[in-house]
N, C-alpha and C positions, 0 to 999 in steps of 0.2 A: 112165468113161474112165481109162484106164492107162496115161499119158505115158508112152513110156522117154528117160529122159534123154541129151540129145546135145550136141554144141556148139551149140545153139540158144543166143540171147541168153537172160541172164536175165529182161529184161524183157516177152520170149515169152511166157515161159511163167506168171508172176504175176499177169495183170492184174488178175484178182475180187479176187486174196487184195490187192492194191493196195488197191482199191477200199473193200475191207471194213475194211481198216486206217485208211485215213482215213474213214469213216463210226463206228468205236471212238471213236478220237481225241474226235471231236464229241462224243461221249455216256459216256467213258468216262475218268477224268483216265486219263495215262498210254498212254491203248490198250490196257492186260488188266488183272487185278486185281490180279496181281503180276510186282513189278514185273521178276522175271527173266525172265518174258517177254515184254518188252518190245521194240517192234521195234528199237530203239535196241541192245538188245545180239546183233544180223543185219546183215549188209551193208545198206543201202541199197535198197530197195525190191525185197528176196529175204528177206523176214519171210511164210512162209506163213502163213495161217488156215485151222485146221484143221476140215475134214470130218468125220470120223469114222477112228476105228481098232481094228485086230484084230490081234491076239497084235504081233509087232515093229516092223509094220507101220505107219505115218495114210498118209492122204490130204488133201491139200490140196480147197480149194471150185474150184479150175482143175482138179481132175482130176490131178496129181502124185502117186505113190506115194513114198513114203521108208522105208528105214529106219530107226527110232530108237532115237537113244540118250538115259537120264535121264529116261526119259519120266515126264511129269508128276512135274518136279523130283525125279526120284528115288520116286516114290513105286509106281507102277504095276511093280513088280519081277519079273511071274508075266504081264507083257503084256495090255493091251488085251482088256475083255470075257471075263478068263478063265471057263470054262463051270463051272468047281466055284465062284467066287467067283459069278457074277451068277445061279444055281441058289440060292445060298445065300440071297440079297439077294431074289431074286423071291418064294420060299418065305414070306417075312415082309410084302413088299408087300399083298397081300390080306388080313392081321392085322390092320393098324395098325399105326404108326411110333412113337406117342409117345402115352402116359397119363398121368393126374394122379398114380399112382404109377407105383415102378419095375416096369419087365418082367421077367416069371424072364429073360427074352434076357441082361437086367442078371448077373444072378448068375451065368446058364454062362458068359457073356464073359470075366469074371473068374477065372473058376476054370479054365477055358482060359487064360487070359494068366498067372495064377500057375504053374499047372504047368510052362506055357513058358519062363517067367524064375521058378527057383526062389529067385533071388538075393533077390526083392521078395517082400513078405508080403503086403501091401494095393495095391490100384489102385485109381483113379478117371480115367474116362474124359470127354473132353474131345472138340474138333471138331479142333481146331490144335493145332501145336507152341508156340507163343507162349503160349499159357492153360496150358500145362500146364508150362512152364519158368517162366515170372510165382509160379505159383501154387505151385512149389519155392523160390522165393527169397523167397516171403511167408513161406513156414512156417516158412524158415530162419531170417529173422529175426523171426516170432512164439518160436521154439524156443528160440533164443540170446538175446534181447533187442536185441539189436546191430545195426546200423543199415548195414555198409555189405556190398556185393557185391565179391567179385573173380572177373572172371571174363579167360579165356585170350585174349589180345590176339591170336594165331595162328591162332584161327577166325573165320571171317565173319559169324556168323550166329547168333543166340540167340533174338531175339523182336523185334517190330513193338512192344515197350510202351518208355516211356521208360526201365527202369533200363538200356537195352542201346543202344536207337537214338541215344541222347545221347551214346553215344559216336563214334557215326559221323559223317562228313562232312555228314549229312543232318538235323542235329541241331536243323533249325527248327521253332521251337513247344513246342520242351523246357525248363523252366528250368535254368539253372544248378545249382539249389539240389540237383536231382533229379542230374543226370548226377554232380555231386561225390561222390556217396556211393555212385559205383563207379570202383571199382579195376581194371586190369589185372595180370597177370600172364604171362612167356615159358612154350609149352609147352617141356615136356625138361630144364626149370632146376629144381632141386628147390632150389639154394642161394638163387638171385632171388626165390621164393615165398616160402623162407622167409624171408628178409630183410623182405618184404614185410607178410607175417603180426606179424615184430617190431616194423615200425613202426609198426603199427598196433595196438595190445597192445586186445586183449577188444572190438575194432571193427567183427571181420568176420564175419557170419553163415555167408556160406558161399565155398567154390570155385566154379566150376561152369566147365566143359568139355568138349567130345567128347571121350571117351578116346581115341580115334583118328581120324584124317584121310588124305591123301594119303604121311605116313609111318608108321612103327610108331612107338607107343611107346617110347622107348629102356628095354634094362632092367632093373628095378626102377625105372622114373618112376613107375607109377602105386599099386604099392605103399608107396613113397616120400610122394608126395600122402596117400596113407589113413593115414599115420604121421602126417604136419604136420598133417593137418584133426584127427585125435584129439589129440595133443598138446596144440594153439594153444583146440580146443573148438570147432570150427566145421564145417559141415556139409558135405560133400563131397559134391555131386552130376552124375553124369553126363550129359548130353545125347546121346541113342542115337537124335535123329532119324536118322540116317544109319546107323550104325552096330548100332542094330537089325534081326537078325534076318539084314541085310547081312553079319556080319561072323561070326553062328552065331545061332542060334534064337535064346541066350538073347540076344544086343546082344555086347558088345563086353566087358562083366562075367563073363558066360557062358566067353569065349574066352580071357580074360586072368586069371582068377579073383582080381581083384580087386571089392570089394563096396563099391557105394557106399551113403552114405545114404538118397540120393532117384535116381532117375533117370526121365528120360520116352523115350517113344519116340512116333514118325509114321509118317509117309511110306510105308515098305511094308507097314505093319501093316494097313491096308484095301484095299490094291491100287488107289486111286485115291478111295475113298471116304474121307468124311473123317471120321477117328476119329483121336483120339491120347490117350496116357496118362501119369499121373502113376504112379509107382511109387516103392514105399520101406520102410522098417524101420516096422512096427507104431509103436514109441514113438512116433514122428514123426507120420504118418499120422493116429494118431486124432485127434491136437491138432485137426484138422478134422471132427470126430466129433463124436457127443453122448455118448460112454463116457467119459467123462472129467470132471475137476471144477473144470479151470481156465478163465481165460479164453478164447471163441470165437474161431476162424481161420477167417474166409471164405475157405475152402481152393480150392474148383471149384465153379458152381453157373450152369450152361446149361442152356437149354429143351432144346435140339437133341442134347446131349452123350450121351443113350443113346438115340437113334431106334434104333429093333429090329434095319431092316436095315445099317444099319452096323457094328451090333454081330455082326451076321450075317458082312456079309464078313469082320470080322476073324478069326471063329473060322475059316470057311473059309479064309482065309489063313497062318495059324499052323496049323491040320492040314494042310494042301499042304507047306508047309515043312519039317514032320516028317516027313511020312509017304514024300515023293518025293524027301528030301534036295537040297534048291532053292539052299540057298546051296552045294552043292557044287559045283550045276550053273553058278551062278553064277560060281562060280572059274574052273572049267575054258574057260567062255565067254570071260572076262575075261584069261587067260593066251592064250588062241588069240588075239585080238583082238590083242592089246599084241603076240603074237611078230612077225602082219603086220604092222602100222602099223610096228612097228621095223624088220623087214625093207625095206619098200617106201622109207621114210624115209632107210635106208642106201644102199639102191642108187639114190636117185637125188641122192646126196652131202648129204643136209639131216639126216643122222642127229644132228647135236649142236642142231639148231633147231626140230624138231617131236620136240617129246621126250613120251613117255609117263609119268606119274606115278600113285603111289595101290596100295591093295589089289585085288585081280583082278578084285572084287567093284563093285571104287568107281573106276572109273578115269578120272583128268583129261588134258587135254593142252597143255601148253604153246607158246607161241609165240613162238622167240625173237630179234632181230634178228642182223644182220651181227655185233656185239660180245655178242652171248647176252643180250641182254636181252628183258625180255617187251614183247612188243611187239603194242601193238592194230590197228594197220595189218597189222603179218603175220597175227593172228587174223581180222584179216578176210577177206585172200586166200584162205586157209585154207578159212572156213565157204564162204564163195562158191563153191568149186570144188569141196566137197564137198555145198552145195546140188544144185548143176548136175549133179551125180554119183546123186543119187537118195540123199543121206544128209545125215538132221538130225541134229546132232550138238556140243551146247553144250558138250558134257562124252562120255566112251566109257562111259560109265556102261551097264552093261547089263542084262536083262531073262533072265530064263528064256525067252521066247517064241522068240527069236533061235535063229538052225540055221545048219549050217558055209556054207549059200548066201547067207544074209543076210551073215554074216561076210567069206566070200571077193569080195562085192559090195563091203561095205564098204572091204576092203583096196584092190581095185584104185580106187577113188576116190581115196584117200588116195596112191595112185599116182601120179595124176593131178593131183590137187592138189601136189602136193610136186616134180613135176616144172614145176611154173608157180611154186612158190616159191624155187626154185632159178634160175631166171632172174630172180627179182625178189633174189634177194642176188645174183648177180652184176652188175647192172644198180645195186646199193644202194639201191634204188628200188622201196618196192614200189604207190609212188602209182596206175600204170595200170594195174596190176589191181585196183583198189578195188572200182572200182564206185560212187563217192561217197564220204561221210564214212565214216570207220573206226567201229567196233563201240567202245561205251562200257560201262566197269564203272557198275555198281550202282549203289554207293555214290559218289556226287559231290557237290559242294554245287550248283553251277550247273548246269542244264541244258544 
């Protein structure tokens, strides 16, 4: 079944996915397993549960079709079930997955992912982004001797282990002793870093940051950063979950030609399947070897971390990228997107409160009240009306799979929507369009 979406109530149209949400709940802390999907960050009982999906496309278990955006946190970037990636993945199915040694799959993988990011000389593969950024801040301070982190207080997101989550709002069950021996730093301040670096004389293992996010690097920042990390003696590493491959094949190193120490990458490197990588300068790297004569670095070391086919999608994934120029495609999807949302947003007078932000590639949206602030009550209007529209859409994050029909759908939602936010800033109110309580960030301490 193919709903097309209309002015039907919300509550029409979700009852299973209702239903299935609280049968989660019971069995599941939270209701999914992470926690950005959470129906806490959806209107009010318009949190679908997903069916199945193909190229830009899910389906809800009611039968709803959507367009999506971010799909799968960003990771699924060449869309749903693509036929060169799960070709690649099935090819290895009937092999076997995983032996008491490694599989040659091990060695092409890497040798496809070095040629990809020529920047890195060694990888090791991992399931998550978390194991593979944890496992850059071991090294770094196995490397250095030095005991604390600084990482960039302007990203959201590093790792689910304590030296990151203890900084957040969520920071129960962490000790103190742990969270002190990380530091923050502002991205684009090269003088607050290094202030920061001063105060801290021979303390810091390493940086670590996404080179890029929803703005550029301003420039010379991140040549600047690879000046203070060799100066101060401290390791500078990239986090390219996003920004891999996203931003050029090689990451965001690749596009800016600056070279980190270590860097990892996720998300789009399997198309949904879960592989991610530690990457970095030889010196570094082998510390987690057996070539070498000093002390051991339990560097990476997962059962799961080389199953065959994942190591499979990846390689199909990094050949698609090269071979069909995919973050080009990406671009160009990403700049038509933003031109309508801008458009639609101006003509229905809300152009300075649904604002577009990010790389063409990476794109977020803002939501901001009567006085421009961001506001989770208008984000929630927002999703609602663009649920109801036939688009999911946490982030405009987009997909190779997307085509100018899925686009021109999207826009006229966002049409739609913005013409019901527009009566909710004139009315300064946007309570009755809720739909219930408003959409909640992440990171909180209280439920």
């Amino acid at each position: 079944m193919d709903t097309e979406h209309t002015e039907q109530t919300p509550e029409f149209l979700l009852p299973r996915s209702r239903t299935a949400n609280e049968r989660l709940h019971a069995l599941v802390p939270g209701g999914a397993h992470t926690y950005a999907k959470g129906d806490d960050q959806y209107p009010e009982d318009m949190a679908p549960v997903i069916s199945h999906g193909h190229g830009a496309h899910v389906w809800d278990v009611d039968g709803n079709r959507y367009v999506e955006y971010g799909s799968g946190l960003r990771s699924v970037s060449l869309g749903h079930a693509h036929p060169r990636v799960t070709e690649a993945v099935r090819r290895e199915l009937d092999r076997g997955s995983n032996f008491v040694r490694p599989s040659v799959v091990e060695l092409e993988a890497a040798e496809r992912f070095l040629a990809t990011v020529p920047t890195a000389e060694m990888v090791k593969f991992a399931k998550n982004g978390s194991d593979a950024t944890t496992a850059a801040v071991r090294l770094a301070r196995a490397a250095t001797g030095r005991p604390r982190v600084a990482l960039c207080a302007d990203h959201p997101f590093f790792s689910t282990d304590d030296w990151f989550i203890g900084t957040t709002p969520m920071a129960a069950g962490i000790p103190t002793a742990t969270t002190d021996l990380t530091l923050a730093f502002p991205y684009g301040d090269l003088a607050a870093t290094e202030e920061l670096l001063a105060r801290h004389p021979d303390e810091i293992a390493c940086l670590i940051l996404e080179p890029a996010t929803h703005t550029e690097p301003p420039p010379g920042y991140l040549a600047g950063l690879r000046e203070l990390a060799d100066r101060h003696g401290c390791v500078l590493v990239f986090d390219e979950m996003i920004t891999g491959l996203r931003w050029s094949e090689a990451g965001a190193q690749g596009l800016y030609g600056v070279v980190p120490d270590l860097s990892t990458f996720g998300k789009a490197l399997g198309n949904g399947f879960a592989v991610s990588a530690l990457a970095g300068r030889r010196a570094l790297m082998e510390l987690g070897g057996l070539r070498h004569s000093g002390e051991r670095v339990f560097l990476l070391s997962t059962t799961h971390g080389a199953e065959t086919h994942s190591l499979a999608a990846a390689m199909a994934v990094l050949d698609t990228y090269v071979e069909e120029g995919v973050t080009a495609r990406l671009h160009a999807l990403g700049e038509r997107l933003a031109a309508g949302v801008r458009e639609a947003a101006a003509a229905m007078g809300v152009g300075d409160h649904v604002v577009v932000r990010g790389r063409a590639s990476n794109l977020v949206f803002a939501t901001l009240d009567e006085d421009l602030r961001p506001s989770q009550e208008y984000r929630t209007l927002f999703l609602r009306q663009l649920l109801a529209g036939g688009v999911l859409a946490p982030s405009f994050v987009v997909s190779s799979a997307l085509d100018d029909t899925d686009i021109d759908r999207t826009v006229d939602a966002v049409a739609q929507a913005c013409a019901v936010y527009r009566k909710a800033l004139d009315a300064a109110d946007p309570t009755p369009w809720l739909g219930g309580r408003p959409v909640k960030p992440v990171f909180r301490r209280l439920v």
